[in-house]
C-alpha positions in Angstrom: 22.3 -77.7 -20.3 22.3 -80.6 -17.8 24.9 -81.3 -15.6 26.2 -84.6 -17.2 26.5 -83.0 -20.3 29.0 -80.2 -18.5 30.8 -83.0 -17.0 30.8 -85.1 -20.1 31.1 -82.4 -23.0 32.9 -82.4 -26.1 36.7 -81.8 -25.5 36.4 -79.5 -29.1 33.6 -77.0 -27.6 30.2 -76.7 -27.9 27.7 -75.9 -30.6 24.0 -74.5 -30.2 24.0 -75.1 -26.9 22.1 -73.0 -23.6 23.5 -72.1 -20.7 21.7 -70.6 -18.0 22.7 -69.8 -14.4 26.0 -71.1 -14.6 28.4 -70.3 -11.8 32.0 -69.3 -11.9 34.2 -72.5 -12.5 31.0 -74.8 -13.7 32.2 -75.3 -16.9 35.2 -75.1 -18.8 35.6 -72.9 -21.6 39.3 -71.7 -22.2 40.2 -72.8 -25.4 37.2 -74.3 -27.0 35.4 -72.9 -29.3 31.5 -72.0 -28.8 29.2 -71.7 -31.6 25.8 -70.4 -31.7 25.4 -71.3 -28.1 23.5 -68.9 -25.2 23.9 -67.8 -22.0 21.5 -66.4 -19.8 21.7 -64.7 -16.4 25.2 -66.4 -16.0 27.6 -65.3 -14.0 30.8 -65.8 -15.5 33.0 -63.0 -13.5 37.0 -63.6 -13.6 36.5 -66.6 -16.2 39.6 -67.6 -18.2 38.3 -67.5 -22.2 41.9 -67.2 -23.2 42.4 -68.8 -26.6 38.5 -69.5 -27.0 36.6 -69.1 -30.4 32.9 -67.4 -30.2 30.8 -67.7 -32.8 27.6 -66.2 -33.0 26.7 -66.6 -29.6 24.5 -64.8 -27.7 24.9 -63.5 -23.6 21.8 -62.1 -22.1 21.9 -60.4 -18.5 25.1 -62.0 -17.8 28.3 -61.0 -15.2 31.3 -60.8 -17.5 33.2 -58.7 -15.3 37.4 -59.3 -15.8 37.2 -62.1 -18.1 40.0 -63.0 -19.7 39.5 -62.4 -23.4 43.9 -63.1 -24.2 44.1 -64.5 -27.6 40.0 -65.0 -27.9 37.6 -64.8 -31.0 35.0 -62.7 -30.9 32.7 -63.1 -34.2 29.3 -62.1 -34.7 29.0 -62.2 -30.6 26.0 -60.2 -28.8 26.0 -59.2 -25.1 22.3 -58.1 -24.3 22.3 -55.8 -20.5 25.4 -57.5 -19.1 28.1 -56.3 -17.3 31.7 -56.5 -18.7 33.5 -54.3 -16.0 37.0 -54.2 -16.4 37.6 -56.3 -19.6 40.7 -55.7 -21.2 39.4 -55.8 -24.8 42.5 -55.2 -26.7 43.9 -58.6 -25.6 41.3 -60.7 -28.3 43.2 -61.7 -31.5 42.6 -59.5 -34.4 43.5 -61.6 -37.5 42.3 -63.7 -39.6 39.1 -62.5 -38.4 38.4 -59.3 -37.5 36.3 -59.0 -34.0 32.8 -58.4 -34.4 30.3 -57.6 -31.7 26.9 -55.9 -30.4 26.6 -54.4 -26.9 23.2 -53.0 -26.0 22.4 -51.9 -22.4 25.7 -53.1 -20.7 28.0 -51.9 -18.2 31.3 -51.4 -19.7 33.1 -49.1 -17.0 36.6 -49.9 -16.7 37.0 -51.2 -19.9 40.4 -51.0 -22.5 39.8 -50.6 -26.0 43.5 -50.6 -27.6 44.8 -50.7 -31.6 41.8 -52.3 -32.4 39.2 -52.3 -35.5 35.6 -51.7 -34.0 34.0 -50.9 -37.1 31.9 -54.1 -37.0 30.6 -53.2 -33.1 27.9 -51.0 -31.7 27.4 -49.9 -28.0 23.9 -48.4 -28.1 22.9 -47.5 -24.7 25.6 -48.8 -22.9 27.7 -47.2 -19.8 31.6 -46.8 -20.1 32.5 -45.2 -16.9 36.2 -44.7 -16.8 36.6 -46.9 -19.8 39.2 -45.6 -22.0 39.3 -46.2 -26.6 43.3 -45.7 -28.1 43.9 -45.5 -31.6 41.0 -47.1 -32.5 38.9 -47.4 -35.7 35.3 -46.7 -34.8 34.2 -45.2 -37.8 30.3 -45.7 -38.2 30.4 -46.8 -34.9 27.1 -46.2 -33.0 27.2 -45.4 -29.4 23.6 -43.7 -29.8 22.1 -43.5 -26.3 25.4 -44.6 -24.6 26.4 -42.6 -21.1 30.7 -41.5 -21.9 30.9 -39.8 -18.3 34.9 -40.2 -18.0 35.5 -42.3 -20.9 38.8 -41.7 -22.6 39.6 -41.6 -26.4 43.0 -41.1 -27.8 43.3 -41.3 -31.2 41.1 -42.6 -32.5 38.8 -43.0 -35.9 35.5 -41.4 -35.2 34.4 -40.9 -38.8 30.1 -41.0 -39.6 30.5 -42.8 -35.9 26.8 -42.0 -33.9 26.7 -39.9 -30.9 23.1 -39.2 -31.0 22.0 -39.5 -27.7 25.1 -40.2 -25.7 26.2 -37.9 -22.9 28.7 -37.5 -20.6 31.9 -37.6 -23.4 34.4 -34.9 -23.3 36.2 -36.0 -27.0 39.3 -34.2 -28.3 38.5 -33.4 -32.4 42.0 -32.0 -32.2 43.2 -35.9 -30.8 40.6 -37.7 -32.8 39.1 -37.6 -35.8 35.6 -36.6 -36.1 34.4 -36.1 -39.5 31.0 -36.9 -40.2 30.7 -37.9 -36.4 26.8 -38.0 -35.7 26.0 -35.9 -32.6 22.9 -34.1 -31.1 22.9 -30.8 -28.6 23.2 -30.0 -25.8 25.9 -32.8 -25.5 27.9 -32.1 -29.2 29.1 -28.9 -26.9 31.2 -31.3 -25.4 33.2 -31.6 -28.4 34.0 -27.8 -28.2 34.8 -27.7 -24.4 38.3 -29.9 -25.3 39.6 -26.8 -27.5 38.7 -24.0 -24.8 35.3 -22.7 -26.6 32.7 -21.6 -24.4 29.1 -21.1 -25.6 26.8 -19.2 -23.5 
């Protein structure tokens, strides 16, 4: 996108549109809405998105970190190897339309997943260092491949969710239900360390 056009733009948002290299403060997004657009090696750290509307848009190897998502619109959105450390995710609106989104490769250590329905996400091979999931619904979820070193979950919906492949995660099935839950050895024996049972 030239720079005219960022100074210019259209007060409404911006539709099919790419951005690449953009720097913190280069364009104006709060409130807008975005559709179909893409972003590429962008780095969009601390960012206000408060109140925006995303619509099938696509980031690729972008810095996300501590964006603000209050009030924001997440539908159909992909992030592609970014890094979205410390994003408070429970602050995007929930109704009328449910957040949708697909991580692959990303950072999200950090993050906060809160009272939130996830069922339309996946997190395949991401990293959620310290990130923390409360009373969430992740059924059918897939975090196949995803590293869960320290991540937290509190009570949440884990039903036919996909583990395959993740390590690290320590997950409560007293705390959280996990029928159905998808998981492969030697890291399901996480699941059993949380109720004191020790396999040798």
């Amino acid at each position: 996108m030239t720079g005219v056009a960022r100074e210019l733009g259209d007060e409404a948002g911006f539709t099919d549109e790419i951005f690449e290299g953009l720097t913190p403060g280069e364009v104006e997004f709060a409130g807008r809405m975005l559709v179909e657009c893409t972003f590429v090696d962008c780095d969009l750290s601390e960012v206000s998105l408060q109140g925006t509307q995303l619509a099938d848009c696509r980031f690729q190897g972008c810095e996300f970190a501590l964006v603000n998502l209050t009030d924001a619109v997440l539908q159909s959105v992909e992030f592609d190897t970014c890094r979205l450390t410390g994003v408070n995710f429970g602050a995007v609106r929930r109704l009328p339309i449910v957040p949708e989104a697909k991580l692959t490769d990303c950072d999200l250590s950090f993050t906060r997943f809160r009272e939130l329905d996830l069922t339309a996400w996946s997190f395949e091979g991401c990293r959620f260092n310290e990130a923390e999931f409360v009373r969430c619904d992740l059924k059918g979820v897939s975090f196949a491949n995803a590293d869960l070193t320290r991540c937290t979950f509190q009570r949440n919906d884990l039903a036919v969710a996909d583990l395959r492949g993740a390590r690290g995660y320590v997950i409560s099935p007293l705390d959280n239900n996990l029928r159905g839950t998808r998981v492969s050895l030697p890291e399901a024996l996480g699941l059993l360390a949380t109720v004191g049972v020790e396999v040798e």
